[in-house]
C-alpha positions as CSV (number, residue, x, y, z in Angstrom):
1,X,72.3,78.6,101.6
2,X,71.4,82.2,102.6
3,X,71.9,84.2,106.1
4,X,68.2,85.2,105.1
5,X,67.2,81.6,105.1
6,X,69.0,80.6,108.2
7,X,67.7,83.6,110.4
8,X,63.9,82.7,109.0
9,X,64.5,78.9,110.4
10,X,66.1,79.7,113.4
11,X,62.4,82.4,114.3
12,X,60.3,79.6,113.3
13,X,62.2,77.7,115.7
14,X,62.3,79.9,118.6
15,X,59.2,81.1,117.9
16,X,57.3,77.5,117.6
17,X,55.2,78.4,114.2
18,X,55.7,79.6,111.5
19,X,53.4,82.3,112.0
20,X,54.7,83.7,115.1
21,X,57.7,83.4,113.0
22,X,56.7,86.0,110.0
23,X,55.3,88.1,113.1
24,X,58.4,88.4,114.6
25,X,60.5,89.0,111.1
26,X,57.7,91.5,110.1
27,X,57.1,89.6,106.6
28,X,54.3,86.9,105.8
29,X,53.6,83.4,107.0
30,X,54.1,82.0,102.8
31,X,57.2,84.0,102.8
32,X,58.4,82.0,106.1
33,X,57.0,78.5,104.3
34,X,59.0,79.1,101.4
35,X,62.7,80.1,102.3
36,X,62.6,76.9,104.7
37,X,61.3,74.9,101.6
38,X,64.0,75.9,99.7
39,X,66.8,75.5,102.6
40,X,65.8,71.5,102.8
41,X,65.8,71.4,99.2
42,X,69.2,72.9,99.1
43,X,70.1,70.8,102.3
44,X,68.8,67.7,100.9
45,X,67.2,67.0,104.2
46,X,64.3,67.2,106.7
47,X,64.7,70.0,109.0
48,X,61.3,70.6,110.2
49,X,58.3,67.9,111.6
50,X,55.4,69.7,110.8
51,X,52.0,69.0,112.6
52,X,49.0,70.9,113.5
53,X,49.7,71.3,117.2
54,X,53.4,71.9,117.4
55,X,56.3,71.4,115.0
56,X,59.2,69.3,115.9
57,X,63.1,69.1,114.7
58,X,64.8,66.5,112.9
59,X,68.3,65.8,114.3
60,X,69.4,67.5,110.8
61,X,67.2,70.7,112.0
62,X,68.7,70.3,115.8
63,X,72.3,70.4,114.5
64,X,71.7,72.9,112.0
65,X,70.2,75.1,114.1
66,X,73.2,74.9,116.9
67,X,74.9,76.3,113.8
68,X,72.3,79.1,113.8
69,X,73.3,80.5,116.8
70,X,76.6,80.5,116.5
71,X,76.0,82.5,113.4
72,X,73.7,84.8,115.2
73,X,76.0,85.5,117.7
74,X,79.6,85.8,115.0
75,X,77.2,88.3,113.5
76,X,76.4,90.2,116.9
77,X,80.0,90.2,117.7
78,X,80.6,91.7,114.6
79,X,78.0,94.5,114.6
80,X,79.7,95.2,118.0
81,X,82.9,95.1,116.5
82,X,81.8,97.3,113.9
83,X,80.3,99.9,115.7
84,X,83.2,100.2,118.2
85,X,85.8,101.0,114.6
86,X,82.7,103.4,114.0
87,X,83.3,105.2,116.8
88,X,86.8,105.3,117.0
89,X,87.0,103.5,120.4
90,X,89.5,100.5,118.9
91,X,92.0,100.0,116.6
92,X,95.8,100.2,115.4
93,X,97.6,102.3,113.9
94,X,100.9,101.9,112.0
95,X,102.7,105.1,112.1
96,X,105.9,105.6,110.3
97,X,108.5,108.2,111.8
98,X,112.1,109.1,111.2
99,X,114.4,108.0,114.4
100,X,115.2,111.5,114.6
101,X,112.1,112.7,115.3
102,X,109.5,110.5,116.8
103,X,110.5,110.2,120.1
104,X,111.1,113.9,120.2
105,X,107.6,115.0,119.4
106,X,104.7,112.6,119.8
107,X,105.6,111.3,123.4
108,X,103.2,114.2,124.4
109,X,101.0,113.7,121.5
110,X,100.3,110.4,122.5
111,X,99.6,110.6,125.9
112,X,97.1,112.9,125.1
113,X,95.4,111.3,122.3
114,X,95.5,108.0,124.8
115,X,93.5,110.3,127.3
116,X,90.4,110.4,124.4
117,X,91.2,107.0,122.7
118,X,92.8,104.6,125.4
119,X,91.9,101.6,122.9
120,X,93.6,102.9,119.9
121,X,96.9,101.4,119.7
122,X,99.8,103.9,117.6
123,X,102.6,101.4,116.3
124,X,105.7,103.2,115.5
125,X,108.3,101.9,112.7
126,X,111.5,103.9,112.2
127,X,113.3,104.6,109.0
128,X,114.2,107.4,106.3
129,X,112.1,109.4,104.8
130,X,112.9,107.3,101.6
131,X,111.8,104.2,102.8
132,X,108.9,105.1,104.8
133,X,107.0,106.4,101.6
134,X,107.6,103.3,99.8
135,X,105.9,101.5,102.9
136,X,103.2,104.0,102.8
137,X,102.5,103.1,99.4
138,X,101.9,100.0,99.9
139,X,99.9,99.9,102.4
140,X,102.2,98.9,104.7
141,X,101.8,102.0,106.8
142,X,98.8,104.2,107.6
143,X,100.5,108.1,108.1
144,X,104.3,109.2,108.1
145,X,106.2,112.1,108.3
146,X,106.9,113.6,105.0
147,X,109.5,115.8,103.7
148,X,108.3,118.4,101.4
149,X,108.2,118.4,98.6
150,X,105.7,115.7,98.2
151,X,104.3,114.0,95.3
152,X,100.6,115.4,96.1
153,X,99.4,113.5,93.4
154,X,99.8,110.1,95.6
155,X,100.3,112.0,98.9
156,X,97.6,113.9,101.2
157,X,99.8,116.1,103.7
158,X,99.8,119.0,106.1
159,X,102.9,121.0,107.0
160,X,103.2,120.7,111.2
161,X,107.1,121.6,111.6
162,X,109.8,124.1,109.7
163,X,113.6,124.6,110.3
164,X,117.0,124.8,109.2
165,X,120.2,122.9,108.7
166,X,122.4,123.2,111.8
167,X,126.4,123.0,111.8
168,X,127.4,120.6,115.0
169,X,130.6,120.9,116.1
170,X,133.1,120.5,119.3
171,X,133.3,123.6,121.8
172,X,137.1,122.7,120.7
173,X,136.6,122.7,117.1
174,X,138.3,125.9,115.4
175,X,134.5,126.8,114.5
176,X,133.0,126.4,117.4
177,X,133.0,130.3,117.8
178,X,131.9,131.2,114.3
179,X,128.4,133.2,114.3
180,X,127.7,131.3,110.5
181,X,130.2,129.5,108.3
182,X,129.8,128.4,104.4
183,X,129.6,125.1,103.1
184,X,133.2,125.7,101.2
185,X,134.6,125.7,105.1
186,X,133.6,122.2,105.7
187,X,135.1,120.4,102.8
188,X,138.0,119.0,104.8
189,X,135.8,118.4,107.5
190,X,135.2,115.2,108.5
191,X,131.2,114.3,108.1
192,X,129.6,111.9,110.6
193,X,125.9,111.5,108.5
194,X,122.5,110.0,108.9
195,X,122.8,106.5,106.7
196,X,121.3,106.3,103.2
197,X,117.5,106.8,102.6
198,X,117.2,110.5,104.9
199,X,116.3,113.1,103.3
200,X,118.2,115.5,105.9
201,X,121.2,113.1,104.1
202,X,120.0,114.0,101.0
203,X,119.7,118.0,101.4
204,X,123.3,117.9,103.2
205,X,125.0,115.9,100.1
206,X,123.2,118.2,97.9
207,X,124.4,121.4,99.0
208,X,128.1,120.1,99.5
209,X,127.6,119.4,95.6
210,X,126.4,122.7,94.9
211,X,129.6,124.4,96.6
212,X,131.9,122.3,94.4
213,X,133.1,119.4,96.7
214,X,131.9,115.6,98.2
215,X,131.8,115.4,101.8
216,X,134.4,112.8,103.5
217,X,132.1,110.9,105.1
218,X,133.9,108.8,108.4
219,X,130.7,107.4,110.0
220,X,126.9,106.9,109.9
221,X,124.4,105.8,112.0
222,X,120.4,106.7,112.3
223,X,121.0,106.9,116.4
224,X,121.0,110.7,117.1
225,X,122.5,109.7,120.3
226,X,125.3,108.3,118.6
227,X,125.9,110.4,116.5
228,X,126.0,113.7,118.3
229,X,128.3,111.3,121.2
230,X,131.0,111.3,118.1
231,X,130.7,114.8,117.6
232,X,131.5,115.4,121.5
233,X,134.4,113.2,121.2
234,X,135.9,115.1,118.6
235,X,135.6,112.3,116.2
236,X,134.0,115.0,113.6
237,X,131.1,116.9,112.6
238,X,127.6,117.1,112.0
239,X,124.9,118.6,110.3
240,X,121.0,118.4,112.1
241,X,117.8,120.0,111.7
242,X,117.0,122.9,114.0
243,X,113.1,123.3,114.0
244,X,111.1,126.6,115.4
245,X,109.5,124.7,118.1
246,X,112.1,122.7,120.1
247,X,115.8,123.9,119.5
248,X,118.6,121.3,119.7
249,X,119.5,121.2,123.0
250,X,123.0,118.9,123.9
251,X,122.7,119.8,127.5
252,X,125.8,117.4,129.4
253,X,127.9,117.7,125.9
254,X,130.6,119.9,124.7
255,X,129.2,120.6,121.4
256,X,127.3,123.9,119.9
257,X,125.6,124.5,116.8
258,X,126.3,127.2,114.5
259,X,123.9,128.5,111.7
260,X,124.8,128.5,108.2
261,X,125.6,131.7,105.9
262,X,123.3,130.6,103.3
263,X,120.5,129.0,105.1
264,X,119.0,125.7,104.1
265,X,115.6,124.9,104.9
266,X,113.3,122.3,105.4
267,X,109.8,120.9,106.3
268,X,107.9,117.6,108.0
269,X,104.6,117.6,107.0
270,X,101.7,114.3,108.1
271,X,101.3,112.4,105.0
272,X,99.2,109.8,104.4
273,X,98.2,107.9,100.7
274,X,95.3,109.4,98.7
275,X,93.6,106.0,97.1
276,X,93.3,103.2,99.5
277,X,91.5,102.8,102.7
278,X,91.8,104.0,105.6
279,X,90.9,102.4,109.1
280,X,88.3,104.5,111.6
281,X,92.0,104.7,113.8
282,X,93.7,106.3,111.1
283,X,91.3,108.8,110.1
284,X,90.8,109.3,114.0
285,X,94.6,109.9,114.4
286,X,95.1,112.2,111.7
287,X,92.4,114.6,112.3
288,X,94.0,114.9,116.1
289,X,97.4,115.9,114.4
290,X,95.7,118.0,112.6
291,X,94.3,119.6,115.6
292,X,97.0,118.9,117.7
293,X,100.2,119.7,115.9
């Protein structure tokens, strides 16, 4: 059984012959004939009482075409459907984002691309950098933030944020007036980090390697909040991201941050997978970043 078949009974029955029928499909009368022929041969049934003046249904041809238009109209839904993914006016997308910097940045973003799109939906899920690729990968996300460097072999990107490593510390702490400090300072320091699976985590543990010592690690958490709130209560310190467009700002706490002698840098970039499909709200969304950011 064909939709072709279907759609040529259903004309023949609103159209009461089956040459108003092949009128109204644009095709031939014989052409009409045949592909209802073959539907009650398929059937096994009746589905048609022809006679000169009128042709009649069988209650085989009444309940199949009930069917019919309930068909017809699935398949008008889904043209509509179809058309509105098309033209970007619907869809979700599932947007990964570290905790430390979604809420910080696309709040605005948002509300803006809402202002164009008010039907497509932006779901957020939080993690490290780490993690948030492997999602992306398999397909269980649609575009995340990326640190650089980036497999570009799996991984489309565009750069939208640079910075540095920032030294957080007490206004009490004995470097809280430093201009810079080295990384040999802090080896007695207590280190309150981002958790496992962050690449800020990653570049900090790194460089503390490269200066000949492992950080003593007293504390980690992926709440920002948190963890600058243990800083201010002397509990420690910290090492953040500055970027060039937002500085850190801990406005209400007694904490500063102090630049490193030897700077180390970063970047976030957009990424999302090169094979795979993407959804009419995904492709909408990144070209806004790309516009946007």
């Amino acid at each position: 059984m064909e939709l072709k078949q279907l759609h040529y009974f259903s004309q023949v029955v609103k159209q009461g012959s089956f040459t108003k029928a092949a009128i109204a499909l644009y095709t031939s009368q014989p052409s009409v004939s045949n592909a209802i022929k073959e539907l009650e041969k398929e059937l096994g049934v009746e589905l048609l009482i022809r006679s000169i003046r009128k042709i009649e249904l069988t209650d085989t041809g009444r309940l199949l075409f009930n069917y019919c238009q309930q068909i017809e109209h699935l398949l008008e839904t889904l043209q509509q459907d179809l058309d509105a993914l098309k033209t970007n006016k619907t869809g979700v997308v599932r947007m990964g984002s570290t905790s430390t910097i979604g809420a910080q940045f696309f709040a605005e973003v948002i509300a803006d691309f809402r202002k164009t799109y008010p039907n497509i939906t932006i779901k957020f899920t939080e993690s490290g950098a780490i993690p948030l690729q492997k999602a992306l990968l398999n397909g269980e996300l649609d575009v995340i933030i990326v640190h650089t460097p980036v497999d570009e072999a799996l991984i489309n990107y565009f750069i939208f944020l640079k910075g540095d490593l920032r030294l957080i510390v007490s206004k009490n702490h004995p470097l809280a007036t430093a201009e810079k400090v080295s990384w040999q300072t802090l080896q007695n320091e207590n280190f309150i980090l981002l958790p496992e699976g962050y690449k800020i985590r990653e570049l900090i543990l790194s460089e503390c390697h490269k200066n000949g010592f492992s950080p003593k690690i007293i504390c980690e958490t992926s709440h920002w909040d948190f963890l600058i709130e243990m800083v201010n209560r002397e509990q420690g310190i910290t090492i953040l991201p500055q970027n060039e467009l937002k500085p850190l700002d801990f406005d209400n706490h007694n904490i500063c941050n102090i630049q490193m002698d030897k700077p180390v840098n970063w970047e976030l970039g957009i990424g999302w997978r090169k094979e795979g499909y993407r959804t009419y709200a995904a492709k909408t969304w990144i070209d806004f970043l790309q516009a946007r950011l």
